[in-house]
C-alpha positions as CSV (number, residue, x, y, z in Angstrom):
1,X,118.1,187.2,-17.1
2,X,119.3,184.0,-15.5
3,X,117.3,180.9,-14.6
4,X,116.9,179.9,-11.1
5,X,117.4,176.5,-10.8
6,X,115.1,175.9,-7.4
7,X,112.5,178.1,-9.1
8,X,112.5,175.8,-12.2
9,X,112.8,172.8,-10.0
10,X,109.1,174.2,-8.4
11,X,107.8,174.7,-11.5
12,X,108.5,171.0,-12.7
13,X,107.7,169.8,-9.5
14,X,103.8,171.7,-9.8
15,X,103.2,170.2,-13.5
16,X,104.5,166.9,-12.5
17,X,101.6,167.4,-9.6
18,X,99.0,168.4,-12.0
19,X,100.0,166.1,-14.7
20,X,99.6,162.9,-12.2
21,X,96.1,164.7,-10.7
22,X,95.4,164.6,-14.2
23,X,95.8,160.8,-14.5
24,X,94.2,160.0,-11.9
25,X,90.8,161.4,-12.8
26,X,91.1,160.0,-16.7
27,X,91.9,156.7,-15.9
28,X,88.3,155.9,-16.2
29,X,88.2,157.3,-19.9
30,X,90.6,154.7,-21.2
31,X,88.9,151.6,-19.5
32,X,88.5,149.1,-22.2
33,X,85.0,149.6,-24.4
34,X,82.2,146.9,-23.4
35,X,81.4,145.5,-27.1
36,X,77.9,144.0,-25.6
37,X,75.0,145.2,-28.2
38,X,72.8,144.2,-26.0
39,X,73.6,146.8,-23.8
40,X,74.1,149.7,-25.7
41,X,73.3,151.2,-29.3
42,X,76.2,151.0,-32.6
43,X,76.5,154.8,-31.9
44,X,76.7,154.9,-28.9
45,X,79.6,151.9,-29.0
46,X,81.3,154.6,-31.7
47,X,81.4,157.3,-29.5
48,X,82.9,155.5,-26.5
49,X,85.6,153.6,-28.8
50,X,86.8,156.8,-29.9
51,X,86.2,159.0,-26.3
52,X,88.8,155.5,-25.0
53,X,91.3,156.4,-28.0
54,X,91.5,160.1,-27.2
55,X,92.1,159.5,-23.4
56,X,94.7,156.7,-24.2
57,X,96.3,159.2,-26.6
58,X,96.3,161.8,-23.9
59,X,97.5,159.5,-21.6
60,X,100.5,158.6,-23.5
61,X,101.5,162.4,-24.1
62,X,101.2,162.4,-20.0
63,X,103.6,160.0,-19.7
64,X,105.7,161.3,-22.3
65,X,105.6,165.2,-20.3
66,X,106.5,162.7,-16.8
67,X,109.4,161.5,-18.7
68,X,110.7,164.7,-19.4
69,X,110.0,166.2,-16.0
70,X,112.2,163.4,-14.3
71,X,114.6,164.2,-16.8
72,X,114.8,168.1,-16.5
73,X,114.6,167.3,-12.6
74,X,118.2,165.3,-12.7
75,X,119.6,167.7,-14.8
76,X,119.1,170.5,-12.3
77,X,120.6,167.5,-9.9
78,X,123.1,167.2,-11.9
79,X,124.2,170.8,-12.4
80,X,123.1,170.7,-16.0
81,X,120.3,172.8,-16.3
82,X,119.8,175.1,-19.1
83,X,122.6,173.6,-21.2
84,X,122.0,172.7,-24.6
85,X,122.3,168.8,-24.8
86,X,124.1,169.1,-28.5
87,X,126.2,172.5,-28.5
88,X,126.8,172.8,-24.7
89,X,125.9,176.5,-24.9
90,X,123.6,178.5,-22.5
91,X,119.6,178.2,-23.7
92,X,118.3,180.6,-23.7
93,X,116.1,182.0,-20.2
94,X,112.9,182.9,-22.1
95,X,113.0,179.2,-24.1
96,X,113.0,177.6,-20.2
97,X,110.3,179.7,-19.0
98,X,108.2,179.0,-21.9
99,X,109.0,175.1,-21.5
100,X,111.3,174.1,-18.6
101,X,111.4,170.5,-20.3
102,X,113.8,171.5,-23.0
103,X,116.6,169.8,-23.9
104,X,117.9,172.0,-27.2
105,X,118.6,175.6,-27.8
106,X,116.6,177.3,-30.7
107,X,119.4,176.5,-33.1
108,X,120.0,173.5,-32.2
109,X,116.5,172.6,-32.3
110,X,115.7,174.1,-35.7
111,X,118.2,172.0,-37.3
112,X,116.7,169.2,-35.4
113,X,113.5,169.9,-37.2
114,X,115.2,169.7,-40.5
């Protein structure tokens, strides 16, 4: 099974879309946390601190996945797609499906882990 690279290239392209669709609705979430006790309870200043760390955390994994997009995106530019950044050998089809972001075949990324 070989990958198509202007298959990949629309799948990237359609999480890059949702990803930023994403963004644009949480933006909201991470606005900064009015401190004002006169306006609102202890609890309920709690609950929106930690609601503002969650969506800045997500929003950093966001722009982490972006990153990675762009990056899988000039590879396929670049003729490089589905070529293991370390060993230079194939990745394996199944791997890119699962997550065309990858950069590292399964061994490569196991010893990576180590």
């Amino acid at each position: 099974m070989a990958i198509d690279p202007g298959e990949m290239r629309a799948r990237l392209l359609e999480l890059r879309a949702e990803l930023e669709s994403v963004a644009k609705t949480g933006a909201d979430s991470a606005a900064v946390v009015e401190l004002d006790q006169s306006k609102i309870g202890r609890l309920s200043r709690m609950d929106a601190m930690q609601g503002q760390a969650m969506a800045q955390a997500s929003r950093q994994r966001r722009e982490q996945t972006l990153r990675q997009i762009a990056a899988a995106l000039q590879r396929i530019d670049d003729d490089e797609y589905g070529v293991c950044a370390v060993c230079d050998e194939p990745i394996n089809p199944k791997r890119l499906l699962f997550d065309p972001t990858v950069l590292l075949c399964i061994g490569c990324a196991s010893k990576a882990e180590k």
